[in-house]
N, C-alpha and C positions, 0 to 999 in steps of 0.2 A: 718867574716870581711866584712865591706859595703866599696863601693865605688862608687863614683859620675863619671858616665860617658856622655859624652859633645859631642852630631854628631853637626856640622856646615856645612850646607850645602849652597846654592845657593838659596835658598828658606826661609828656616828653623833650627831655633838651638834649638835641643834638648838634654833636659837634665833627668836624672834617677839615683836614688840609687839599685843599682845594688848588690845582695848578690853573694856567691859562685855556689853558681848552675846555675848562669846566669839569674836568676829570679830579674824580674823590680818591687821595691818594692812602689815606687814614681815618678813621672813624672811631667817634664813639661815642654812646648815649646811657643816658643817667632819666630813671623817671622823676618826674618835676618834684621835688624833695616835697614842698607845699607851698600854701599857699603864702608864703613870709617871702617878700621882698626880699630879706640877707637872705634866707638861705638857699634863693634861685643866685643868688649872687655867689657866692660859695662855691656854688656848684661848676660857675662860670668859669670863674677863676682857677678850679682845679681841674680843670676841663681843657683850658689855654694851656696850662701848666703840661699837663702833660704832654700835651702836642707837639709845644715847641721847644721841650726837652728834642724831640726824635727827627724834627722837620727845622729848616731853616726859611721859617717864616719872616713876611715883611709888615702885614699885617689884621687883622682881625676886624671881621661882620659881623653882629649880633642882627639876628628877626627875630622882635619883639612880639607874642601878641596880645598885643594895644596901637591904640592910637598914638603914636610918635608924633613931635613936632615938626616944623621943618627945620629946626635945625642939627635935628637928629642926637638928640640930647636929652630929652624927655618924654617919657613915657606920661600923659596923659591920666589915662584912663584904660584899664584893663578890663571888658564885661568876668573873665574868666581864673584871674589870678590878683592879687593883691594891690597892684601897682596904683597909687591916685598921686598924680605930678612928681614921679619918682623921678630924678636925677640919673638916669644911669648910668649915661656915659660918664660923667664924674667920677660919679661911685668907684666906676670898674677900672677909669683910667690911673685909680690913685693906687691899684694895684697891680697892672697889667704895661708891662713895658712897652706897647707896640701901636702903632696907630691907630686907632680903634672909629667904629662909627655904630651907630643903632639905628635901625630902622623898624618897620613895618614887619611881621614874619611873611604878609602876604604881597608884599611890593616885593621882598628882595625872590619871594617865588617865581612871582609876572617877570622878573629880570633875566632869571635866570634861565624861564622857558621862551622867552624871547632873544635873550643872545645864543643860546646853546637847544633849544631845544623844540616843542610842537609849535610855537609862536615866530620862530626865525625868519626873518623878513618879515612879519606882515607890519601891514602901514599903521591900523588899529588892532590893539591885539585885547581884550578884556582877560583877564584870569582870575578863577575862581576857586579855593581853596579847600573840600569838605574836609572840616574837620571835629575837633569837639564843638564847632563852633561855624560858620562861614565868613570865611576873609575873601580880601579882592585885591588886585590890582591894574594899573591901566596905563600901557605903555604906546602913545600917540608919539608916532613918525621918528621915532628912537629914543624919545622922550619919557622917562617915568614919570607919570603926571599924581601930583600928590595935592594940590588941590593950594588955598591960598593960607590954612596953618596947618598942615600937614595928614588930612582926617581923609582923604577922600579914599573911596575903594571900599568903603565900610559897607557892602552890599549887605552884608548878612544884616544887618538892623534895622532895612525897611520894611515898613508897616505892610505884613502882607492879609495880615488878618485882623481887621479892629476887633479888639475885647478876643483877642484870642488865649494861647500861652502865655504863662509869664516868660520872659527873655531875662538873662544874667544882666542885662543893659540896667532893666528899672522900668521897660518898656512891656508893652503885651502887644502877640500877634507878630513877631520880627519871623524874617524871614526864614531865619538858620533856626528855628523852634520847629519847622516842618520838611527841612531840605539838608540836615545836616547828621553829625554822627549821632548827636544827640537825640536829634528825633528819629532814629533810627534804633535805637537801645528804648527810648521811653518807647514806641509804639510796640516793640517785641516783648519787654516786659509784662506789658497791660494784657496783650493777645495772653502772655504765658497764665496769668495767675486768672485769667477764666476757667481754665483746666480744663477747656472743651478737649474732643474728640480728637480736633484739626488740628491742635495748639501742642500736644503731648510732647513732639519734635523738639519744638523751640524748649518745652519746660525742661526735657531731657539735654540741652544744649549746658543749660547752667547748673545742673546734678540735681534737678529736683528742686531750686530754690533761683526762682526768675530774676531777682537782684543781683545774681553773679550772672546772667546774660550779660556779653558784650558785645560791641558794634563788631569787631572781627571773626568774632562766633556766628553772627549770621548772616554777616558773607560767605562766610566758608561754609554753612549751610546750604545757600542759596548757590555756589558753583555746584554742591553734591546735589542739588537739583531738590533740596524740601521748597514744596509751594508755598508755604504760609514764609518765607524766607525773600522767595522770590516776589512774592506780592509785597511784602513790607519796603525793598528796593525798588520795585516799581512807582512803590506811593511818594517815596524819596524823590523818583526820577522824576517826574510827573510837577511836584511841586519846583524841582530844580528847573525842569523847560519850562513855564510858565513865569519864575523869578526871570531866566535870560530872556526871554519875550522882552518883559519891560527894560530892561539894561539896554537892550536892542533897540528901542524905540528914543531911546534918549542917548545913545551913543554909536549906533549903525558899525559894528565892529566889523573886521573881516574875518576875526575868527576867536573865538572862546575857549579858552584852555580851562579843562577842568580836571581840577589835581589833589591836594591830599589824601586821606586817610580810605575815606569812603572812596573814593575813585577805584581803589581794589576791586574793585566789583565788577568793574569793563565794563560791557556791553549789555551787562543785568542792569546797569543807571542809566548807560548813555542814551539806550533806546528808548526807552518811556521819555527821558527831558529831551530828545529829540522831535519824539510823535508831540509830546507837547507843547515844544518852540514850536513847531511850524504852525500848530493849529489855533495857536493864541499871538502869534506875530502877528502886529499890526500892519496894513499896506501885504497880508501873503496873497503873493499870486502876482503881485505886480512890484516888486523889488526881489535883490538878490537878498538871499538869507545868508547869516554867516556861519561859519562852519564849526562845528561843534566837534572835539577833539581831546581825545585823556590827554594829562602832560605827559611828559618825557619821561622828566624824572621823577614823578610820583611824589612820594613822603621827602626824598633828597633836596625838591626843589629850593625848601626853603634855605638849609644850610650852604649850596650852589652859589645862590645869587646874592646871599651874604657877604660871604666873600669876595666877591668878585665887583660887588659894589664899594668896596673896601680897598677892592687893589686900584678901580679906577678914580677913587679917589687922592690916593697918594701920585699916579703917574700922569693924570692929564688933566688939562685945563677943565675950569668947572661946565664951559658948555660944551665940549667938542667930543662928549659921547652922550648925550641929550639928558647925563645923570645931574650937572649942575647944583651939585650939594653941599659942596667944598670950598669956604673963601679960600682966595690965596693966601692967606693970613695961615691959616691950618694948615697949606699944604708945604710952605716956608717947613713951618714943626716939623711935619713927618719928613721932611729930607731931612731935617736937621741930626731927626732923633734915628734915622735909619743908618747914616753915618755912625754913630753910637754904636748901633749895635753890629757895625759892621764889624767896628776895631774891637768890642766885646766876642764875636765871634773869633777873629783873629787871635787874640788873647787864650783861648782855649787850649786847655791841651789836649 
């Protein structure tokens, strides 16, 4: 059974036909048109369209990111895109032939490196998303745990610094203002336009005008080995161990996936938030720590687990793969409407 899974992020909307094993069997991505509600919808829509012209899908994931409900139906609150108690699923299903769900862009991530990927089997699994922004999600004992109206895993918007940056939230001092792609671009910008001595690299990164630096330019910097590249992902990594410290103290995971965008960087992140989970875990030296590990599928994550939260809601009862998202009431529909399109397939010539 195929399934079209949908990440939207802050950047970029990607889309894939996704089979059972978590394998991408089609792809393709559109930068986020802007910041307008329709026209991320638009995009969505021509996006399905395409796909399942060429794939004989059964149904469609959308990762949102915002805050979704729990009933996977409304988009909340967007810190980075337009969305304030947007209807989406509505929206999309009054265009889109096929079973459809929306979620979280960083739950259906945790899903997907949990059933297929760095997270498989573990009991607690935390996941963490760098991206324009930092998402989360938290998948306890096969369980996507979304919290009691659907908000939970919003790691990136705690207070890590009172009176610090302003955060896209409305908040100052969130987390993802010093641990994410973002704070990764503004701290290389700032370095650039001192025009010191040390900095020239970075200013030479963006042709002479530090506003065209971006977060992929100095990763790739920092694999070619410029210092002022590699300190700016160290400062990254450093804040990012010290966020999983606390996550750690209030949820003792067995292991932390850390994936998006900035994740590109290996072992230039993982090691500075490594030296700094251990050295600001609370109880180290006398508990086990968890283990800190890139996801699988990096940037793919989130379109993966989309889908795939999407197939297992059309095929199985709502608790008996710990997803529990789907009354039976909706999932009556999707057999009803998959029949539909089976005889519309037949019908083809």
């Amino acid at each position: 059974m195929l399934s079209i899974g949908i990440d939207i992020g802050g950047t970029k909307v990607a889309a894939g036909v996704v089979d059972e094993q978590g394998q991408i069997l089609d792809r393709r991505q559109l930068p986020t048109p802007s910041r307008s509600p329709q026209a991320v919808e638009e995009a969505i829509v021509g996006l399905v369209g395409e796909l399942s012209t060429r794939h004989r899908v059964e149904s469609v994931g959308i990762g949102a990111a915002g805050w979704v409900d729990n009933e996977q139906a409304v988009v909340r609150f967007s810190p980075h895109l337009a969305w304030r108690s947007e209807p989406l699923k509505a929206r999309l299903s009054e265009r889109i032939a096929l079973p459809l769900i929306v979620d979280n862009d960083a739950n259906a991530a945790a899903w997907a490196e949990y059933r297929f990927g760095a997270g498989r089997g573990s009991s607690v699994m935390v996941c963490i998303t760098l991206g324009t922004g930092i998402g989360g999600g938290l998948v306890i004992n096969r369980q996507l745990f979304r919290g009691t109206y659907g908000m939970a895993g919003e790691w990136g918007h705690m207070i890590t610094v009172p009176g610090g940056h302003w955060c896209e939230c409305g908040n100052r001092g969130c987390w993802e203002q010093y641990a994410s792609g973002n704070a990764l671009v503004r701290e290389a910008r700032a370095l650039a336009r001192t025009h010191s001595p040390a900095a020239y690299r970075l200013l030479e990164i963006g042709g002479g005008d530090p506003d065209r630096i971006t977060g992929p330019d100095v990763t790739a910097a920092a694999i070619a080995g410029e210092p002022n590249a590699i300190e700016l992902l160290a400062d990254v990594g450093s804040w990012l161990g010290r966020g999983i410290a606390n996550l750690a103290a209030a949820l003792d995971p067995e292991v932390v996936v850390i994936g998006g965008g900035v994740s590109a960087a290996g072992d230039l992140l993982l090691h500075p938030a490594q030296q700094a989970f251990s050295r600001t875990l609370t109880g180290r030296g006398f508990r086990e720590e968890a283990r800190l590990v890139l996801a699988h599928f990096r940037n793919d994550a989130g379109l993966i687990g989309a889908a795939d939260l999407a197939r297992h809601a059309m095929v199985e009862p709502p608790d008996s793969a710990g997803v529990g998202f789907w009354p039976r009431r909706r999932k009556r529909r999707a057999r009803v409407s998959r029949r539909r399109r089976e005889s519309l397939w037949a019908a083809r010539p």
